[in-house]
N, C-alpha and C positions, 0 to 999 in steps of 0.2 A: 730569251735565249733561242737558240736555233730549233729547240723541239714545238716551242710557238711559231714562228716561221714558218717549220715544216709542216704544220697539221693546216695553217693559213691557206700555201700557196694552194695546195687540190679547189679550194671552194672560191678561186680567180679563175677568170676566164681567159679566154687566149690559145693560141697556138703552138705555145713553149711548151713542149712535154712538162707535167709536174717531175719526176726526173733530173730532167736538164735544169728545170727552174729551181730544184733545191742545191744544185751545183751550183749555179749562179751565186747565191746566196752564201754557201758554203763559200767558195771564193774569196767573197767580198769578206766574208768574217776571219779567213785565215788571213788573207792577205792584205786588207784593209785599206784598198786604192780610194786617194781622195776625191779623182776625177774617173768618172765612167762616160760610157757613153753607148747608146742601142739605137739602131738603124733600123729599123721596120718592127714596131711596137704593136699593132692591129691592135689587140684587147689590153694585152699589156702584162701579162701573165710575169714573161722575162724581166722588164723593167720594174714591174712591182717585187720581185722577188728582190733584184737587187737594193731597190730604195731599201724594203722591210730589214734587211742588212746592214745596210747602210744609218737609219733609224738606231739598230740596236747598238753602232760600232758606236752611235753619236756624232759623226760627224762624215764630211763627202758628198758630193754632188754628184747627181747621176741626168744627165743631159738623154731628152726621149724624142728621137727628132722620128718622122714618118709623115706621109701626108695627106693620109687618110684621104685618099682621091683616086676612081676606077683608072682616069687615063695615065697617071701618074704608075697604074698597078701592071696598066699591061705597057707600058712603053719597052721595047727591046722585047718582047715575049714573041714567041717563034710558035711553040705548041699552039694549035686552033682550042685545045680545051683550056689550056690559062688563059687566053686571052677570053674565052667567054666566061670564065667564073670568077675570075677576078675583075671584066667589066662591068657584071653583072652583081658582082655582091656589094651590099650595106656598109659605107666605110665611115657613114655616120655616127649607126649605132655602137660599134666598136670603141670610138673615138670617145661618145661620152658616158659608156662603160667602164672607162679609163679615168679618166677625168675623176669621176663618181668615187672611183675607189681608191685614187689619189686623196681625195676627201674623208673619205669614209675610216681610213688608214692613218691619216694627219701625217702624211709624206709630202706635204707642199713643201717644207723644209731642206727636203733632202731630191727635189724631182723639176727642172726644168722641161717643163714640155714646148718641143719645138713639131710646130703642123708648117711644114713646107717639105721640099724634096730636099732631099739627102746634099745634092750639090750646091743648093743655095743656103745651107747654114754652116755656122760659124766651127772650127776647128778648137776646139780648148787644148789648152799647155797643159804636158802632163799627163797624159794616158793612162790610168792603171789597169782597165778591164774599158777591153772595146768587143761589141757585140753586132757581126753584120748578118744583116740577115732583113737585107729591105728589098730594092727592086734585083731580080736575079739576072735582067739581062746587064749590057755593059757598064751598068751605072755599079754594080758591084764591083767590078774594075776601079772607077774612079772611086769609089768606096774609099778600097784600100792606099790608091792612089795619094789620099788627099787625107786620109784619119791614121793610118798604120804609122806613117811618120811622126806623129804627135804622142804616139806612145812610147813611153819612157822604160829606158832598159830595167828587162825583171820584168817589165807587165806582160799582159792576154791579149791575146785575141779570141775569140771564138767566131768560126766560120760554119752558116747553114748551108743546108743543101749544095754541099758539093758536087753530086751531080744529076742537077739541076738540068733540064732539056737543052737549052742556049749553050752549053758548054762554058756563059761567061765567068761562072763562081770557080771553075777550075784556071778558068786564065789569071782570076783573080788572086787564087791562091797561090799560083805561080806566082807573081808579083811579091807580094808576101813574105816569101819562104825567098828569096832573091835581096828583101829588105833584110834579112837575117832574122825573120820568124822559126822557130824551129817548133814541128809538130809534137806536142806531149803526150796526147791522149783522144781517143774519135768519142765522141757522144753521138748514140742514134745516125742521123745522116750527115755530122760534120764532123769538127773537129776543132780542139784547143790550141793554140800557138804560144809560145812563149818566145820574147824579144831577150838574147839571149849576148 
């Protein structure tokens, strides 16, 4: 049940607030989307939370695309200090941190992990919970561009770091909210969208 879930996520690694990642999860239990999908994964905090959901719902795929790669991390990055902490950091050890607890979890069932860039993997039919939050310059643009379409009326979105240095996560949200997302609720520094 969700009180296993919850005491789980804190002792996962990653960048997803625990917070934000028991929402995730919460979601996926109330709402129970067959198809997910998460855009910048790093340890994997977010998407384990949702799979561990997905797990208990029994059934749904959740698609982990990211590309655990420095030049991939600063492309479009404007700030002199992203670009050196994201060239500079380990996106190996993240990656099979993840991996690890994919295993560890017995979520291969319910976790498609995809290692490329965002723009070079596949779109699945049917949206029910889309989560971006990978590279924040324009490629979050085409983020939305190319995945907000695929979600199906009634689903999510969740959008990180809205404002983000590059200003591109707010063009992106623009976009968005243009497709007929309409904003529900902010968590921490984004916010939830509903396809309405």
């Amino acid at each position: 049940m969700f009180s296993t879930i919850k005491s789980l996520i804190p002792t996962l690694g990653g960048w997803t607030s625990v917070p934000k990642a028991h929402t995730y999860a919460a979601l996926v239990l109330g709402y129970r989307p067959e198809v997910c999908v998460e855009i910048g994964v790093w340890e994997g905090r977010g998407s384990l939370a949702i799979a561990l959901a997905l797990q208990e719902v029994g059934r749904g795929m959740l698609y982990s695309i990211d590309a655990w790669d420095p030049k991939a991390s600063i492309e479009g990055q404007t700030h002199p200090g992203d670009i050196e902490h994201w060239g500079k950091s380990d996106h190996e050890g993240p990656y099979q941190s993840f991996l690890t607890n994919i295993s560890k979890h017995n979520l291969g069932n319910f976790v498609t992990v995809m290692r490329l860039k965002s723009e070079h993997a596949g779109v699945p039919a049917n949206i029910g919970f889309l989560v971006i939050d990978g590279n924040h310059g324009d490629t979050s643009i085409i983020d939305v561009k190319r995945f907000a379409p695929a979600v199906k009326k009634g689903g999510f979105v969740y959008m990180d770091d809205l404002d983000w240095s590059t200003g591109s996560v707010r063009r992106a949200e623009s976009k968005l909210k243009e497709m007929g997302f309409v904003e529900q609720y902010r968590i921490e520094n984004g916010a939830m969208y509903q396809r309405l």
